[in-house]
N, C-alpha and C positions, 0 to 999 in steps of 0.2 A: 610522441605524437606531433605532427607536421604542425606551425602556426595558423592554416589555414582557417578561415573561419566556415566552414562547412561540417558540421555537425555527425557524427555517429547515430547511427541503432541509440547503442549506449546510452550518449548523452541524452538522447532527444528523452530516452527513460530517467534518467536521473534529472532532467528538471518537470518531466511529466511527475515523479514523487516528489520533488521540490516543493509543487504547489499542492500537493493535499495540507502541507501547514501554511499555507495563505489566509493572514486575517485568523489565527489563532489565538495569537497574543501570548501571553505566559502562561504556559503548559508544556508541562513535560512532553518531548519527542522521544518515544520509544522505538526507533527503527528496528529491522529486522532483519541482516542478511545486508550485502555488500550496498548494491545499489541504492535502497533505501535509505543507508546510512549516507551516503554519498548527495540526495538529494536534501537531507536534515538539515547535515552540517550547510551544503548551499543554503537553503533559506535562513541559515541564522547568521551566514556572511551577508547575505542582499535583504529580501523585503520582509525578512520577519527576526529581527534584533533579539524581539524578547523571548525567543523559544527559549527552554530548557531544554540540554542534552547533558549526558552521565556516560559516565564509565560502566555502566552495568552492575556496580557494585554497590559502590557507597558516596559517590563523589560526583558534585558536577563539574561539567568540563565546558572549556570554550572549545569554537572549533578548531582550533589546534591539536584539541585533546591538554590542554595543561587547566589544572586545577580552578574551578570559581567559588566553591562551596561544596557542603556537606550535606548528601542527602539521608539520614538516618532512613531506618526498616520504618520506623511509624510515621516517617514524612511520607515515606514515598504509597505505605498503604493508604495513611489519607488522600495522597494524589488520584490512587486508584480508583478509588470508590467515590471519590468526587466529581466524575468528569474534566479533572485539571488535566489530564494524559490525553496524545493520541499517538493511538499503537498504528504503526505498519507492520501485518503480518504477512508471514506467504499462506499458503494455499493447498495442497493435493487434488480437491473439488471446492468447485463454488458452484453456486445455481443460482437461478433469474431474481432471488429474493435478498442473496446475499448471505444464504447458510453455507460455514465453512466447513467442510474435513477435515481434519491433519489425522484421525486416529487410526482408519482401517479404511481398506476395499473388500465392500460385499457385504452380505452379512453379519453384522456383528457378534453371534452368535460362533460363527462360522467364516470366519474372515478369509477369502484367499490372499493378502497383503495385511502384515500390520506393519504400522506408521508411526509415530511419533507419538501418539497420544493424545487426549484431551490436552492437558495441560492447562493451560492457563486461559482458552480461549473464551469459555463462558462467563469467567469473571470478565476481562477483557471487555466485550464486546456487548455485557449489562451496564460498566459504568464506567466507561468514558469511547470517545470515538474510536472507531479501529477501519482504516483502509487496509487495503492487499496489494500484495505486489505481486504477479504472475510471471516468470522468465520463460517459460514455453507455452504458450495459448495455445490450446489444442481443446477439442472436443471432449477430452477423456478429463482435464479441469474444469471447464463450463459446461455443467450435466445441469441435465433437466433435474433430477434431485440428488441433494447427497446422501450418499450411503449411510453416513451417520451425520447428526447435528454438534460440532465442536463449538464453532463461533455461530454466535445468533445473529437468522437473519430476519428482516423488518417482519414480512409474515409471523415467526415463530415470534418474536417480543409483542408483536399486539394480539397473537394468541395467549403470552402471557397475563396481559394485562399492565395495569400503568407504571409498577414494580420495577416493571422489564423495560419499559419505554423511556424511561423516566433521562436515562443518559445513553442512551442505545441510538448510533448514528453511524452509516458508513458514507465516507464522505467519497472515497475515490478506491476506486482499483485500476490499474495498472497492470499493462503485459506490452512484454513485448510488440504487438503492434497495433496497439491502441489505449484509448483512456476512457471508462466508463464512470458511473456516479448510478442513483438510484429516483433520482429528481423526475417523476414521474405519477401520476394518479396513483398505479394503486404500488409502488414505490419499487417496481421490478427493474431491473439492469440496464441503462441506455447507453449508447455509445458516444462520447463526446465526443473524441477527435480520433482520427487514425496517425501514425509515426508517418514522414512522410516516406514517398514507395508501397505504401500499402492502402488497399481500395476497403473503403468496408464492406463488400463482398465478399472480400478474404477473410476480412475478419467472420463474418457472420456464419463461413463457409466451417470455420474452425469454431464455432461456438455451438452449445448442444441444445439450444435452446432459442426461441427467435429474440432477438434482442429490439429494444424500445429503438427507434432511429427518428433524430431533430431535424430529419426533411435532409437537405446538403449537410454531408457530415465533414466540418472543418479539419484541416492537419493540427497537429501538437504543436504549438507555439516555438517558433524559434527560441535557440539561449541567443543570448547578447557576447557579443565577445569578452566582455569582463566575466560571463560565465563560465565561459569556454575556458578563459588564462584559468580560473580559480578551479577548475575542475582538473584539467593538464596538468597545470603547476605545483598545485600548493593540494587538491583534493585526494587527487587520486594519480600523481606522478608516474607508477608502473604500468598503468594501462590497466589495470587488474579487473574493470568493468567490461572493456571488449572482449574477456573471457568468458562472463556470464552471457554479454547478448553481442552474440558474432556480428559483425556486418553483412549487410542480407547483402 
C-alpha cells in the first residue's frame, strides 16, 4: 500500500469498527471476521488501552497477538453474562430494531436458504453489548423484518421484559457505506455518517426500511496517519481488507 495519506473503502471501515469500543474501558473485544478484528486490535494500539482481546481460545493477547494472560471457560462465561464483552458480529438480515439473522431465509419451517444457525447470538445480544459489521449493504440485509430472530433486537428485549434489557445494547453497525447506531426515541436504526463518496441517498436507496436521518448526514471521520502506518504496516500488511471492501 502506497504511503499516501488518502484512505481506503477499507480503512475508513475498519476505524468506523474501531470506534464501536470507544470509552469501553476493560472489556473483552470479541470481534468477528477480518475487518472487525482489524479495527479491535486499532483501538487497543490508540484510544482504548484497556480493551481485552484473546486468541479465541484460552489466552489473551496483546495486539501483536503474543500472550498477556489466561482466560479460563469460567472467566470468559462470567465475561459473558456480565456485560464485560462487546461482540461485533456479522449479519445475513438486520431490520430497523436491530433483530439479527444468521440462521435461515424464509420460513423457518420451510427455509429456502439455511445459514449458519442461531448459535451464540441470543445469548450474545441478552448480556453484553453486541454491534455488526455488514460488508455488502444491500436491501436483501436491511429488511423491514427478519425472517427469523437470532440476535435480539431493542423491540424484541423490551418485549421481553427487564431480564432481556438488563445488558442488551447495540451500540454500532457498520457497512460498507455507512455507520448507523439505534440513538433514537423509539430506538430504530439512524444513520450516523456515510464512508466518504457515498450520499445517504445511496445508502437509503440500498436499505429496506426508511432509516432515522440527523438532518446533514456527516462523513466517517478520517484515520490520522499513525492509523494509517499501524493499519499498512504493522495491522494488516497484506492488504487483506481491500479484499473484503474493494475500492468503489
Amino acid at each position: 500500500m502506497s504511503p499516501t495519506t488518502t484512505a481506503t473503502r477499507a480503512e475508513y471501515c475498519v476505524i468506523a469498527c474501531a470506534e464501536a469500543w470507544r470509552d469501553d474501558g476493560e472489556v473483552l473485544a470479541s470481534p468477528m471476521g477480518l475487518i472487525p478484528s482489524l479495527g479491535a486490535r486499532l483501538a487497543r494500539r490508540t484510544f482504548s488501552p484497556d480493551l481485552l482481546l484473546t486468541d479465541g481460545e484460552a489466552t489473551l493477547v496483546g495486539p501483536d497477538g503474543t500472550a498477556e494472560g489466561w482466560l479460563p471457560y469460567r472467566r470468559h462465561l462470567a465475561l459473558v453474562t456480565g456485560g464485560k464483552r462487546h461482540v461485533m458480529m456479522g449479519a445475513s438480515q438486520l431490520d430497523r430494531f436491530g433483530n439479527q439473522n444468521i440462521s435461515c431465509i424464509g420460513d423457518w419451517h420451510r427455509p429456502s436458504r439455511q445459514l449458519l444457525g442461531v448459535r451464540g447470538a441470543p445469548v450474545n445480544t441478552l448480556n453484553n453489548p453486541v454491534s455488526y459489521w455488514v460488508p455488502k449493504h444491500s436491501a436483501r440485509v436491511f429488511v423491514e423484518r427478519v425472517d427469523m430472530i437470532c440476535g435480539v433486537g431493542y423491540d424484541s428485549a423490551a418485549a421481553a421484559g427487564p431480564s432481556a434489557t438488563r445488558y442488551h445494547r447495540i451500540p454500532r453497525v457498520v457497512s460498507h457505506l455507512g455507520v448507523f447506531d439505534f440513538a433514537t426515541p423509539d430506538h430504530t436504526m439512524r444513520l450516523v455518517s456515510v464512508h466518504p463518496g457515498v450520499t445517504a441517498g445511496q445508502v437509503q436507496e440500498a436499505t429496506g426500511f426508511p432509516l432515522a436521518l440527523p438532518g446533514e448526514v456527516p462523513d466517517t471521520r478520517e484515520p490520522t496517519a499513525a492509523e494509517l502506518r499501524l493499519i499498512r504496516t504493522e495491522l494488516d500488511p497484506e492488504g487483506l481488507r481491500e479484499r473484503e471492501v474493494p475500492q468503489a
